[in-house]
N, C-alpha and C positions, 0 to 999 in steps of 0.2 A: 729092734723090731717095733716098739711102740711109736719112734718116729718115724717108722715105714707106714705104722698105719694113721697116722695125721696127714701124710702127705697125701695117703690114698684117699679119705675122708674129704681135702681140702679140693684135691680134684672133681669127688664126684660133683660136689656144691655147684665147682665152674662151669661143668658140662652141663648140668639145669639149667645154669643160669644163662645158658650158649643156647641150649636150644630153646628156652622161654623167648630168646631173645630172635633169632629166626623165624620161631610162627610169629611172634608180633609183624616181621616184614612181609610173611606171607599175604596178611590181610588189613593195606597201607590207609589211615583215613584219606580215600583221598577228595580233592578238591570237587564238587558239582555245582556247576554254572545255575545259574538262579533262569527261572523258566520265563520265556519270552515278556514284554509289557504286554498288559492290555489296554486293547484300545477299541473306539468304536468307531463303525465305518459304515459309509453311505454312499449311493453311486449319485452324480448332478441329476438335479428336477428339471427337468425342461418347464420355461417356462415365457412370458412377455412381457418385454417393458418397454417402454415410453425412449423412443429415438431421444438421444441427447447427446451433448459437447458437454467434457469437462477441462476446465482450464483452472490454472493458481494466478494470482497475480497483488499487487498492492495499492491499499489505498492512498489518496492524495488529496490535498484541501484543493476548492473551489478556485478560491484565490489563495494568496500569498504575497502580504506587502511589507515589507521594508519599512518600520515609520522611522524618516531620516529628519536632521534640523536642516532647513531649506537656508536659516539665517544663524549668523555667529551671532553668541550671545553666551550666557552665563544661567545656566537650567534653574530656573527658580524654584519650579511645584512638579509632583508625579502625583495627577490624580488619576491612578487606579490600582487595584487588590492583583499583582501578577496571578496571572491563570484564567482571569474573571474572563466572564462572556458581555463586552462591552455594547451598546448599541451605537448604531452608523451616527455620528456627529458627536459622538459625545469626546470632550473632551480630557486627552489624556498628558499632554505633557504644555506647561509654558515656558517658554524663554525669557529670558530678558526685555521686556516692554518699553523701557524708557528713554532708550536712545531714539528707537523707532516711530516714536510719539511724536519725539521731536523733529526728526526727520522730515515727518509728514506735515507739521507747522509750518517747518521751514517750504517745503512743496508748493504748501498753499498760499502761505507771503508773495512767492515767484511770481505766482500764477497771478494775483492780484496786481502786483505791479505789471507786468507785461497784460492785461487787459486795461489797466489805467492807461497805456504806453499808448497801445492802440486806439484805445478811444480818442486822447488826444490828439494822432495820427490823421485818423477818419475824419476829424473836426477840421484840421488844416486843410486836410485837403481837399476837402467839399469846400470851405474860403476863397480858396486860391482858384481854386475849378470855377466858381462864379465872379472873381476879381477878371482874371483873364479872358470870361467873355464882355467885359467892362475894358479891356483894355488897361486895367488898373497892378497887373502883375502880370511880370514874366514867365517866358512857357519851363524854365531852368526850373521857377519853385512850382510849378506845380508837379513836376515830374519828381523831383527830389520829394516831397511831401506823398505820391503815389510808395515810391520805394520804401519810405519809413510806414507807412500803414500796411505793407505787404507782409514786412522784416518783420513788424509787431505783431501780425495775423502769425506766422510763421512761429515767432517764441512764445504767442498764448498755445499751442500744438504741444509744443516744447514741454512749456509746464504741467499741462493737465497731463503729459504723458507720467512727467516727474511725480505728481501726483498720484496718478492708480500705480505707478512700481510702490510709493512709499508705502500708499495702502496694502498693495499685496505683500510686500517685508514685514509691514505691522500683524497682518492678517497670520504670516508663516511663523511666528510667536509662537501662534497658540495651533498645539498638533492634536487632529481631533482623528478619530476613528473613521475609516472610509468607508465600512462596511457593520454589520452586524457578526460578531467574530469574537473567538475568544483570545487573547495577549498574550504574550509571553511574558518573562520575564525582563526588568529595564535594565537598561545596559550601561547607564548611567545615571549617575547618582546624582541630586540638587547641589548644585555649588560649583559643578565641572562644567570649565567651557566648553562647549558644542558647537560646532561649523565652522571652526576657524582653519579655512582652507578646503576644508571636505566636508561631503553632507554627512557626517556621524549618526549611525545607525544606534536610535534610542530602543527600540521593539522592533518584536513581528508582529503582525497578527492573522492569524487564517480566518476562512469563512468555511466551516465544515458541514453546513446545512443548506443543500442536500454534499455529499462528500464523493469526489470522483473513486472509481474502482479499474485501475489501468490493469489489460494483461494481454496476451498475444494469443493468436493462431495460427497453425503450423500452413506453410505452404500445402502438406499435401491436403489436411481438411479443409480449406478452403477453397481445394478446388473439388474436392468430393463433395461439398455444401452445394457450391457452383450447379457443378453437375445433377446433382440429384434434383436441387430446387432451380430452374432455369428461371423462375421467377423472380427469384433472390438475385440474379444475376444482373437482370436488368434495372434493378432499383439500384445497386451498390453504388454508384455515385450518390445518391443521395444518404442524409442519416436513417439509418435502420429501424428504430424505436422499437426494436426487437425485445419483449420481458425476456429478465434472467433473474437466477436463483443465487443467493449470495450465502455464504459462511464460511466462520470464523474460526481459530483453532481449538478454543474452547467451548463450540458448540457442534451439537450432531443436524447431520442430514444440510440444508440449504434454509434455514427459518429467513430470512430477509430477500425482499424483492423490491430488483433494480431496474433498470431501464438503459438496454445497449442503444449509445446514442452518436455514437459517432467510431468511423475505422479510418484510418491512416489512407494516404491515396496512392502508397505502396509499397510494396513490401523492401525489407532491410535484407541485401544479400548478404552480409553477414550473416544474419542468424537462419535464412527463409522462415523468417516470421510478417504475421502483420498485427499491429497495434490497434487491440480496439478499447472500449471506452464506455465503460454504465455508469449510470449517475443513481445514487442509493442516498434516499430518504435517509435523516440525521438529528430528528428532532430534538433528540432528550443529548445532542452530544455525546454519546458514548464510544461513538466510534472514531480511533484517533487517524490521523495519515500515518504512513507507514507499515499499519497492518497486514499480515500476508492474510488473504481472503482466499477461497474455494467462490471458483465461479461454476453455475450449470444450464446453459440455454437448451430448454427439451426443444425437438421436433414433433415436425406431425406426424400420427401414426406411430403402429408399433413393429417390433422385433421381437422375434423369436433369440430366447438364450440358454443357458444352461447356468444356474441356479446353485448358490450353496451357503448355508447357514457362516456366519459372518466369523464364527470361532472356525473353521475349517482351514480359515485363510490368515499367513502368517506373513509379517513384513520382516526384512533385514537390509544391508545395503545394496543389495543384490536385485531388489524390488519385492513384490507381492509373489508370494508360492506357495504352494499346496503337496501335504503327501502323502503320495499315492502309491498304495500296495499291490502287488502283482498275483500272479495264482496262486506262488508257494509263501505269501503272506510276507516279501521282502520290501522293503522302505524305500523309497526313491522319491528325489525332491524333483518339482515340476513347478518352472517358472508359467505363473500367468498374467493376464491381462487383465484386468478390472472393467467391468460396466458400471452402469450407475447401482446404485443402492437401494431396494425394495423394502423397507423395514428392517427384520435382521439379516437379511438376504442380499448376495449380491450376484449381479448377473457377470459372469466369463466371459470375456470377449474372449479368448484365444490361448491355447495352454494343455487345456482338457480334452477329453472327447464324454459322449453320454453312457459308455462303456466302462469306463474307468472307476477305480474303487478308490474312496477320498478316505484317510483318516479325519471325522469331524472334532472327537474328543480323546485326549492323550499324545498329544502333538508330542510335547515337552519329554515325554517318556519313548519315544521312537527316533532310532536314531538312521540317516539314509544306510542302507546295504546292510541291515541288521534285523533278525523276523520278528514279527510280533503276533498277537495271538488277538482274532477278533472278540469283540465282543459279545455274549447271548443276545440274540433280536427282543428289541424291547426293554433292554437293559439300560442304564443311564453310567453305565463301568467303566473308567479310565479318565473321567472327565480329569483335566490337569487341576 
C-alpha cells in the first residue's frame, strides 16, 4: 500500500510537470521582424544648367625626345640631378672628346694641303695660259695644268666637307637639352661605351609646359554639336581654340582651364570616336603625362533638368543610380544618367521623372524590393 502511494505521488508530479509544460507551448516566444529602415526622401528640383560635354581622357608631354649618342665613344661625365627641370642647351651628358679632336686636326691638315695643291694648280696654269700665247708652250700643258687646278678646286670641297662632318662628331660629344624640360633618369652610367653600332638611348626628356590633354568624342555628340551649332560646323577644318574645364582624380569640380586646340580630321571606325586635343598651362610642373583627367567644354545657353543632392546618388559597376520608392514605400534601384555638377547638386540627364520619390539619406540601410519607413518632413533621420 505505501508503494502504491509513491507511485501515485510520483505520478501527480509528472502530470504538472506535462501540463506546465503545454501552456509554455501555448504561448511560443516567437520571432518579430525588426521594423522597416528609415530613411529620408525627396522628389528632383527642377532646375538649369549651363549646356556642356563631359569627356575623360589623358595627359601627354609637349614633346618627347630620346637623348641618344650620335657618336661611339666612352661616357665620360653625367651632368645632371635625374628628375631636375633642365633648361634648353644646357649640357647634360659628354662623350669621349679626344679622338674626335683629333679627327678634326687631321680635317683640317687635308684641307690645307689640297688648298696649297690648288693654288699651285692655278699658278701653272695661268703660266702656261700666257707662255702659249707666246708661242712658248704647248696646248697638251696647258690643258693638263687646267685639269689639275679643277681636281684641286674639287678636293678643297672634299676637305672642308671633311671638316664640318669632324666638327659635327666633335660637337655630338657633348649632348645638350633640346628644350626646357624635365629628365629622366640616365641610362647609362660614365665608363660604358655608347654608339658602338647604335645610337644608345642615354635619357628622356619631356617638355610638360604647357602639357597636352588627349581625349575623344563620340560620333553621335559630334554630330548633335554639328547640328545644334552650324557655326561650329563650318570652322571644323580649322583649330577650335574652344576653352574647356580640366580635372583631376584628386580634385572636385573642373579647377584648371585649357584650351581645345586641335580635332583629328577623322573619326576612327573602330571606335566612332574623334580625337581631340587641349593644351593646359603647367607652370609649377605638377601635372605629370599620363594622368586620367576629366574634361568639360560648357555651351551656350541653358537647360532645363532635374536636380538632386549629390548623397542621393550612388555609383557601382553598373554605373550611377538612384533609389526610388513607390506608393507602398518599396525600394527599387534606377539606373541614371549624370549631368554636369552644380555645387552639391547634380543635374539628370535621364533615369528619373519630376514625379518620382528619391531616397536622399539612408541609402546603405534600403535594400531594392524591401519597405522602408519615410522619414518626419524636416527631419535629418536615416542619414547613413
Amino acid at each position: 500500500m505505501r508503494q502504491n502511494e509513491q507511485y501515485r505521488r510520483v505520478g501527480r508530479r509528472v502530470a504538472v510537470l506535462l501540463a506546465a509544460g503545454f501552456a509554455a507551448c501555448d504561448n511560443p516566444n516567437a520571432f518579430k521582424p525588426p521594423p522597416p529602415p528609415e530613411v529620408t526622401l525627396a522628389h528632383p528640383r527642377p532646375g538649369q544648367v549651363t549646356r556642356a560635354l563631359e569627356f575623360t581622357g589623358n595627359t601627354q608631354a609637349l614633346y618627347t625626345v630620346q637623348l641618344r649618342a650620335r657618336v661611339e665613344g666612352y661616357l665620360e661625365q653625367v651632368l645632371f640631378k635625374e628628375g631636375d627641370i633642365v633648361e634648353a642647351g644646357h649640357v647634360l651628358f659628354i662623350i669621349q672628346q679626344n679622338t674626335y679632336q683629333s679627327k678634326l686636326k687631321e680635317a683640317q691638315a687635308q684641307l690645307l694641303a689640297s688648298k696649297a695643291r690648288l693654288m699651285h694648280a692655278e699658278t701653272e696654269y695661268r703660266r702656261f695660259t700666257g707662255l702659249l700665247k707666246d708661242q712658248a708652250a704647248a696646248q697638251t700643258d696647258v690643258d693638263r695644268w687646267h685639269y689639275e687646278r679643277d681636281a684641286d678646286q674639287a678636293q678643297v670641297m672634299s676637305a672642308e666637307a671633311q671638316v664640318e662632318l669632324a666638327k659635327l662628331n666633335l660637337d655630338y660629344t657633348t649632348v645638350r637639352a633640346p628644350f626646357r624640360g624635365r629628365v629622366s633618369r640616365r641610362y647609362k652610367d660614365p665608363g660604358n661605351v655608347v654608339g658602338a653600332g647604335e645610337e644608345t638611348v642615354l635619357a628622356d626628356i619631356n617638355k610638360i609646359d604647357p602639357i597636352y590633354v588627349y581625349f575623344t568624342i563620340s560620333e553621335q555628340d559630334l554630330l548633335r554639336v554639328r547640328r545644334e551649332d552650324p557655326a561650329a560646323a563650318d570652322k571644323s577644318t580649322r583649330p577650335p581654340n574652344v576653352p574647356v574645364a580640366v580635372g583631376f582624380a584628386n580634385e572636385t569640380g573642373y579647377p584648371h582651364r585649357a584650351t581645345l586646340d586641335y580635332a583629328d580630321i577623322q573619326i576612327d571606325p573602330n571606335t566612332g570616336t574623334l580625337q581631340l586635343r587641349a593644351t593646359l598651362p603647367n607652370p609649377d610642373y605638377r601635372i605629370l603625362p599620363g594622368l586620367f583627367a576629366r574634361i568639360r567644354a560648357e555651351r551656350s545657353g541653358l537647360r532645363n533638368s532635374l536636380m538632386l543632392p549629390e548623397e542621393a546618388i550612388g555609383h557601382d559597376q553598373g554605373g550611377s543610380f538612384v533609389l526610388v520608392v513607390d506608393h507602398q514605400n518599396i525600394v527599387s534601384r534606377r539606373g541614371v544618367t549624370l549631368g554636369p555638377q552644380v555645387g552639391r547638386e547634380f543635374a539628370i540627364d535621364a533615369g528619373i521623372a519630376a514625379e518620382d520619390t528619391v531616397i536622399v539619406n539612408g541609402q546603405a540601410r534600403a535594400l531594392p524590393g524591401h519597405k522602408v519607413r519615410p522619414a518626419p518632413a524636416g527631419t535629418e533621420q536615416g542619414r547613413p
